[in-house]
N, C-alpha and C positions, 0 to 999 in steps of 0.2 A: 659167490656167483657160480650157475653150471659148469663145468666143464665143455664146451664143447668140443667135439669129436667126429670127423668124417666119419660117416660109415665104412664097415672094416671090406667090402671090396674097391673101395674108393682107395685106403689105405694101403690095400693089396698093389693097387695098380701103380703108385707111385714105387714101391717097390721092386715090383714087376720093372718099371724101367728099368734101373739100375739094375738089375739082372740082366735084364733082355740083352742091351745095349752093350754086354762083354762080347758080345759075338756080333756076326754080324749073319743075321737069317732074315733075307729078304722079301721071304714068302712070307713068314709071320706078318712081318710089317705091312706085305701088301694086304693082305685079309685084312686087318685094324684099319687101314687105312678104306677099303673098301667099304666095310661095316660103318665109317661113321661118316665117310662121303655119300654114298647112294642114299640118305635121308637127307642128310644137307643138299644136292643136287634134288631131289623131290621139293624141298621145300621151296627151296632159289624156284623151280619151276610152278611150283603155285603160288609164288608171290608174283611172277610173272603173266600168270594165266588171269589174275584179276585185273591186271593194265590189259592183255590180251584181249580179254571179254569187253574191257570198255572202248575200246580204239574199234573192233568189229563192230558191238552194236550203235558206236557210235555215226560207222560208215551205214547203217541203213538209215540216218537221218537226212543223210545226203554228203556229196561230195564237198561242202563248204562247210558244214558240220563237221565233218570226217577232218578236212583241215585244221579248224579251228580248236577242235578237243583233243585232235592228237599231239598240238604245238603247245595244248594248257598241260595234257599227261608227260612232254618231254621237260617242262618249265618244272612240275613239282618231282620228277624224279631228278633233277639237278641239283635242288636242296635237298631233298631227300638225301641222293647219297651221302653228300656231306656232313650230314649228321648222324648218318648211317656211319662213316668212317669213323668221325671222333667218337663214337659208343664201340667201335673193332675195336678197342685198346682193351675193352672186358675184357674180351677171349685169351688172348696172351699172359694178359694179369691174371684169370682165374688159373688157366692150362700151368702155368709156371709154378704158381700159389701149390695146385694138387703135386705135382711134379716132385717138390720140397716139401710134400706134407705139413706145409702150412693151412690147417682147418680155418683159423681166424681168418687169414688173410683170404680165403675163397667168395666169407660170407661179408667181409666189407668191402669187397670188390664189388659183391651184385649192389647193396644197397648205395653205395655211392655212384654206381653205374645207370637207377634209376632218379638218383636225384638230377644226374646231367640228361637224362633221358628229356626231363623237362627243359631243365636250364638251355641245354641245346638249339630245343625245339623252338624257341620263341621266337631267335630273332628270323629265322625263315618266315615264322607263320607272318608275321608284319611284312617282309617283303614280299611275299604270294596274293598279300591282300591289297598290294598297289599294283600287282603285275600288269592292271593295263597300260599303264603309266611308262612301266620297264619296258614292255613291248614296244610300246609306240615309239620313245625315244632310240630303237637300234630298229625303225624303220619296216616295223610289221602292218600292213592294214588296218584303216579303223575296226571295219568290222570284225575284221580275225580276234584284235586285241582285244575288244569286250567282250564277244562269247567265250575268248579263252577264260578270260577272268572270273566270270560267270560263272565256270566249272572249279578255278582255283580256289574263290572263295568258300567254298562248300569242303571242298578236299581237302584246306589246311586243316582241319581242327582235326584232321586222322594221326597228324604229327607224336603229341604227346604218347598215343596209345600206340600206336606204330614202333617210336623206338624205343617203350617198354616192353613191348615182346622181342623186340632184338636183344637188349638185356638177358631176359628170362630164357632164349634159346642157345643165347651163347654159352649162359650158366648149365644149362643139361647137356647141352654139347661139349663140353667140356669133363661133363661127370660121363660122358657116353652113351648119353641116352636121349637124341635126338628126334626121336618118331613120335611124339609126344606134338611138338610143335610142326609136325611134318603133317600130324593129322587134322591141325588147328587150322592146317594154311588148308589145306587140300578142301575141308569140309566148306571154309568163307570161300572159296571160289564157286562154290554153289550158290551160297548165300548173295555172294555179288550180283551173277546172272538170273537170279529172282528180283533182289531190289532193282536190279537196271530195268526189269521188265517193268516192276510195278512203276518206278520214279520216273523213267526217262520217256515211257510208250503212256503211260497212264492206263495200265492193265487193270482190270477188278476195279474200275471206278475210282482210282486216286489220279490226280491231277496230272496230266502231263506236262511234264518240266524240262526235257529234251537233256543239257549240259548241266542245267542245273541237276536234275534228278541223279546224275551221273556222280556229280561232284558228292553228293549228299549219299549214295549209296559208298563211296569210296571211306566215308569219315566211319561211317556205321559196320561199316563189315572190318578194317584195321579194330574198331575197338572192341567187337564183339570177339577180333582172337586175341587181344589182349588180356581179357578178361576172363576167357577161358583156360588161355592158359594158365594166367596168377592163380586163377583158383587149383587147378590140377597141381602146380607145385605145391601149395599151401598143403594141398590134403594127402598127396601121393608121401608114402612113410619115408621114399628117397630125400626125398628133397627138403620135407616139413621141418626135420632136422636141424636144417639152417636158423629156421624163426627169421626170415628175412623180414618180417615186417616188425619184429618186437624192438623196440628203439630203434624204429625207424627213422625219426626226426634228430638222431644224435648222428653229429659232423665226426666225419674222419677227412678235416680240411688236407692234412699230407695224401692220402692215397686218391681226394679229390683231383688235388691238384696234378699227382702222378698221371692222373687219370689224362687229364685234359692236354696235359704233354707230350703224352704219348698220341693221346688221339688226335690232337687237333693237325700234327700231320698228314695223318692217313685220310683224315676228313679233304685237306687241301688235295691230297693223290687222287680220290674219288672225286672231287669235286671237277681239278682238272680235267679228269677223262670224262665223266659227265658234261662238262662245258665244251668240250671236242663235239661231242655229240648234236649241242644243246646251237652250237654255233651251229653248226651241219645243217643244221634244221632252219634257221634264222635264214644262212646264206640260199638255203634251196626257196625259201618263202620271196626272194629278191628275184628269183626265177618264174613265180608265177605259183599260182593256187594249185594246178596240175601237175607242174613236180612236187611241189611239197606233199602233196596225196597220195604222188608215188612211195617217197620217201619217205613218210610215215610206215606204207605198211612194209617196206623192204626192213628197214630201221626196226622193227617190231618180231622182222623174223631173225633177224640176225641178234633182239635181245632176249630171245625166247633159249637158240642154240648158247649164249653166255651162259647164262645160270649153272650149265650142265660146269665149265673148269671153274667158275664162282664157287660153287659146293664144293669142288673139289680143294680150291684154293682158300676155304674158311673150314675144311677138315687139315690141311696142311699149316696151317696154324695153330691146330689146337694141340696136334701129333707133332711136330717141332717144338713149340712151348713146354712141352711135358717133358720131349726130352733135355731140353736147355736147361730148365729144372730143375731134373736129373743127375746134370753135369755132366751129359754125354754129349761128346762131339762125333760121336760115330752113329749116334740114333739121329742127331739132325740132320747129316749129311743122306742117309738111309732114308729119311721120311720125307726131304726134300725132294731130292731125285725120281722116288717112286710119282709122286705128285704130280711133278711136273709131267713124265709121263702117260699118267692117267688123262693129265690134263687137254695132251696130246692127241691123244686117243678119242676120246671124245669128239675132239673140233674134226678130226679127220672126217667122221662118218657125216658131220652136219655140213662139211666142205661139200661132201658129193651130194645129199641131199639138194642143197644151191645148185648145183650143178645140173643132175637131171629131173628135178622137179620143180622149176620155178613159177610153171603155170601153175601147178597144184596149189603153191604156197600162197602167190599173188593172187588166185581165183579164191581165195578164203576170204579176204577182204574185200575184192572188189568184181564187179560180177562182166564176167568178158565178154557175154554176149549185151551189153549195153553200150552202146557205140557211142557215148558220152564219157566211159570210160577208157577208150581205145588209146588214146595216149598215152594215161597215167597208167593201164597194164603193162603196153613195153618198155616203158621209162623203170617200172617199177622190175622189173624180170634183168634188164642191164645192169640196174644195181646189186642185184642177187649176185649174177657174175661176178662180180669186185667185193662182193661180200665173202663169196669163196676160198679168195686167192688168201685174205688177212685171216682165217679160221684160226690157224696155229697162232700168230703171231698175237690173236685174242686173248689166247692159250696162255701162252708165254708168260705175255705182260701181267693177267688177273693172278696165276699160280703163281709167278716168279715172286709179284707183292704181297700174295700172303704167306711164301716162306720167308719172308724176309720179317714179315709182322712178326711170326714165330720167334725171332731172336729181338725183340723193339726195336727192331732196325727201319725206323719210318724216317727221319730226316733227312737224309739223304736221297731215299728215295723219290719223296718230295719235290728235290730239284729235277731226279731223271723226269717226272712226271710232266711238270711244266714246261721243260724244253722241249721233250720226245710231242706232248698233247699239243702245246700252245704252239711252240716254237714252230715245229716240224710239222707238225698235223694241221693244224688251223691256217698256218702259212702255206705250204703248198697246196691245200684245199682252196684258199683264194686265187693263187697263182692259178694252177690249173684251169680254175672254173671260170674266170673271168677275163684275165690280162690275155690268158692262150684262148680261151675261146671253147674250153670240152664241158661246159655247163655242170648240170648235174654228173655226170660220169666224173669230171672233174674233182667235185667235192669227195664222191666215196671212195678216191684216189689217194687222195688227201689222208681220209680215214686209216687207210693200209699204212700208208708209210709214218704216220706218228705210232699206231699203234705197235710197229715192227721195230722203230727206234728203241720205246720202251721197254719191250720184252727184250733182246740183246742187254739191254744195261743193266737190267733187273736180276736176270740170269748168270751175267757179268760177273755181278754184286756178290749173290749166294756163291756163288763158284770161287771167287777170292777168296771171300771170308771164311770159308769152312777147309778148304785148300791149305791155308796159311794159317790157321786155327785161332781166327782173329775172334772168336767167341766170349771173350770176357764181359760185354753188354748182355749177353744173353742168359751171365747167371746169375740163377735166383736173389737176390738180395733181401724181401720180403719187405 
C-alpha cells in the first residue's frame, strides 16, 4: 500500500509549532491567528447573509409571511447547529492529528466525519418534517405553524450537503487554507438571492411559491457549495493528496465513535444556545405577530454581528488543537487569550453600531415610513438596545467554547451551557416577560444574563486548566 504523506509545508507546520511555542512571541501568533480567523469570519458571514437575504425578502411578502418564515428559519437553525456542533469534533481531531504529524489520522478523521455528516443529519430532517405538529403543540398559531412548515419541508433536504461542506471546511482550515470555502459561501449568497427572486416572487415566468420557493432555494444553493467545494478539494494538488473518497465506504468504527463523543457534546452546547434563542422566539410569538416581527429582525442583526467571534472562536480551535498536539501548554494558553481578545474586539464595534444605528438596521427589514409597521419598528430598535449591552458576553461565551474545543474539553462545558442557556437564560426570560410584566424587553433581558453566565464559566474553565496545567486531555493520543 502507498505511503501516505502530508505535504511537506503541512509537515513544516507541525514542526513549526514545537519550535514556535519555546518562546513565547505573541505577534507571531496574533498574525496566524488573524490570517486564519478573517476568512473564517467571511465565511460565518456568508453563511449568515443567505438566512439574511431570506428573512428580508421574506418581509416584502408581508408582515405575517415575515413572521411565519422567520420562526421556520429560527426552527431549522436549531437543528442545524446541533449537527453543526457534533461535526465541530472534526476540527480538533484533524488540528491535533497535524499538530502530532499524524498523516493517517488527518485523512480518517474527514472521511468518517462525512459519514456522520449523514448519520447526523437524519434524525433532524424527520423532525423538521413534522415541525407543524412541534409548533402547534408549544402554542404557536394555526396559521404561523403551516407556512412555517411549508418552508421547513423544502430546507430540510439542505442537511446532508450543508454538513458536508462543514467537514470539507474544517478539513482546509485546519491545513490553513480557508478561502477556498470562504469563496463557495460568498459566491451561493448570490446564487440564493437569484433563486429567491426566481422561486419565491416568480420572476422570469417560474411559479410563484412565496415560503415554499424559499425553502427550495435554501436546499439548492447549501448543495451547490457542497459540491463545489468537494470537487476543488478533489482536484486542488493540496488536498487531492488525501484521496478522501478512495475507500470511502471502509469503517474506522473507533475514530467513528471518538468522533460522536467528542461531538455529541458540543452539539448539545450549540443546541442549548440555539434553543435560548429558539424559545426567545416561541415566548415573543405568545406576544402577539408584531413583536415577533420585531424580534425576528432585531434577532437577525444581532446573528449577523455573531459570526464575526464565531470565526474567530472556530480559528481558536484549530490554533489551540495544533498546539495541544504539539505538547505545548504555552502555545495554548498564547492562542487562547489572543482569541478571546479578538473576540472582544470585534463585539465592541457591533455594540456601538446597536447603539447608534438602530433605525438604519431595523429600516433594512422593515419599512418605517408604513405605519402598519410603526410598532414593530420601535419594539424592534428596544431590542437592539439590549442587544448591545450582551455584545461581549456573546463574545465570551462563542470564544471561550471554542478554546475550550481546542483541548476536547466539551463535557463539562455542556453542563455550563444548559444552566447558564436553559437555567438562567430561558428562566429569567420568562420571569421578566411575564410574571413582572416588561414583555418583550423582558425576553432580550433574559438573552443577556444566560449568555453572560456562560461566558464567565467558560473563561473560568480555560483560565484553570491552563493555569494549573491540567492539559493532559488535550494531548495528542492519535
Amino acid at each position: 500500500m502507498k505511503r501516505f504523506r502530508l505535504p511537506g509545508a503541512v509537515r513544516l507546520l507541525g514542526r513549526g509549532y514545537r519550535r514556535h511555542y519555546r518562546l513565547t512571541d505573541w505577534k507571531t501568533e496574533l498574525k496566524a491567528m488573524l490570517k486564519l480567523a478573517l476568512p473564517l469570519v467571511a465565511l460565518q458571514l456568508g453563511q449568515v447573509a443567505i438566512e439574511t437575504t431570506d428573512v428580508v425578502m421574506m418581509g416584502w411578502l408581508g408582515q405575517d409571511s415575515l413572521a411565519a418564515g422567520a420562526l421556520g428559519v429560527h426552527v431549522f437553525m436549531f437543528f442545524w447547529l446541533f449537527t453543526l456542533g457534533v461535526l465541530s469534533a472534526v476540527a480538533p481531531m484533524i488540528s491535533q492529528a497535524i499538530g502530532a504529524l499524524d498523516e493517517v489520522g488527518a485523512r480518517r478523521t474527514v472521511r468518517q466525519g462525512l459519514w456522520a455528516a449523514v448519520v447526523v443529519s437524519l434524525p433532524s430532517m424527520i423532525l423538521l418534517w413534522y415541525s407543524e405538529d412541534l409548533l402547534l403543540l408549544i402554542g404557536q398559531a394555526p396559521q404561523v405553524a403551516a407556512e412555517a412548515q411549508t418552508y421547513l419541508r423544502a430546507a430540510l433536504w439542505a442537511f446532508p450537503a450543508s454538513m458536508g461542506f462543514v467537514v470539507l471546511r474544517y478539513f482546509i482550515s485546519a491545513l490553513s487554507r480557508p478561502r477556498a470555502a470562504m469563496v463557495a459561501m460568498l459566491s451561493c449568497v448570490l446564487l440564493n438571492i437569484a433563486l429567491n427572486a426566481l422561486l419565491m416572487f416568480g420572476m422570469l415566468g417560474f411559479p410563484r411559491l412565496e415560503l415554499l420557493g424559499a425553502g427550495i432555494s435554501t436546499a439548492l444553493v447549501h448543495t451547490a457549495m457542497f459540491l463545489g467545494l468537494l470537487l476543488y478539494v478533489l482536484r486542488d494538488p493540496q488536498f487531492s493528496k488525501y484521496e478522501l473518497l478512495i475507500r470511502f465506504w471502509r469503517p474506522d468504527w473507533q475514530r467513528f465513535r471518538q468522533l460522536l463523543a467528542l461531538g455529541l457534546p458540543i452539539g448539545m452546547v450549540l443546541m442549548s444556545e440555539a434553543g435560548l434563542f429558539a424559545v426567545s422566539s416561541l415566548m415573543m410569538g405568545w406576544l402577539g405577530t408584531t413583536a415577533l416581527a420585531a424580534h425576528a429582525v432585531a434577532m437577525q442583526c444581532a446573528t449577523v454581528t455573531f459570526m464575526m467571534p464565531l470565526g474567530v472562536s472556530q480559528a481558536a480551535t484549530v490554533r489551540i488543537g495544533l498546539a495541544a498536539g504539539a505538547g505545548s501548554a504555552e502555545g495554548v494558553r498564547q492562542s487562547g487569550w489572543i482569541a478571546l481578545a479578538l473576540g472582544f474586539a470585534f463585539m465592541s464595534l457591533s455594540a456601538l453600531m446597536f447603539l447608534t444605528l438602530p433605525e438604519v438596521l431595523i429600516g433594512a427589514f422593515l419599512d418605517p415610513d408604513n405605519p402598519e409597521n410603526a410598532e414593530a419598528f420601535a419594539l424592534g430598535i428596544s431590542f437592539l438596545a439590549v442587544a448591545a449591552l450582551f455584545q461581549l458576553a456573546d463574545a465570551g461565551q462563542v470564544v471561550g467554547g471554542g478554546m475550550l474545543r481546542g483541548l476536547s474539553d466539551t463535557r463539562v462545558p455542556m453542563i455550563y451551557a444548559a444552566f447558564g442557556y436553559w437555567g438562567i437564560g430561558i428562566g429569567s426570560a420568562w420571569l421578566l416577560a411575564f410574571p413582572l410584566g416588561y414583555g418583550g424587553e423582558g425576553i432580550w433581558i433574559g438573552l443577556a444574563l444566560g449568555l453572560t453566565t456562560v461566558a464567565i464559566l467558560a473563561i473560568w474553565r480555560f483560565s484553570r486548566r491552563t493555569e494549573l496545567g491540567l492539559l493532559e486531555k488535550a494531548v495528542y493520543r492519535g
